[in-house]
N, C-alpha and C positions, 0 to 999 in steps of 0.2 A: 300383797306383792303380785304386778301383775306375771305376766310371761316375758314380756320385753326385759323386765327388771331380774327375773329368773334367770335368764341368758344371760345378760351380762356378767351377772355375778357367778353363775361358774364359768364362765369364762375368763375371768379373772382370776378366778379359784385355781383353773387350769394353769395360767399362766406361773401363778405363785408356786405351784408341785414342780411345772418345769425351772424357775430356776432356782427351787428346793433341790435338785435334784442334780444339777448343775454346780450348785456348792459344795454337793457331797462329794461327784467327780473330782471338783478340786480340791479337795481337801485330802482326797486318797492320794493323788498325783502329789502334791506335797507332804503326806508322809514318805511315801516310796520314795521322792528326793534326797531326804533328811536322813532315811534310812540307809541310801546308798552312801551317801555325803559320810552319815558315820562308820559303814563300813570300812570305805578305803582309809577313813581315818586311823582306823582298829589294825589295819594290814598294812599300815607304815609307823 
């Protein structure tokens, strides 16, 4: 593999941790919804 082919591919690599990373945020942002959503459920 040269160098050229080197970079790309953690570059790529990169890209893939950031929207790794990205899905994780959303995925907390929708628990914390569902969690609110059943609490006011629980208080009516």
């Amino acid at each position: 593999m040269n160098k050229a082919e080197q970079a790309e591919r953690e570059a790529t690599n990169q890209e893939i941790v950031e929207q790794l990373v990205q899905i994780a945020y959303d995925a907390v942002a929708v628990e914390l919804s569902c969690q609110s959503l059943l609490d006011r459920i629980a208080v009516n």
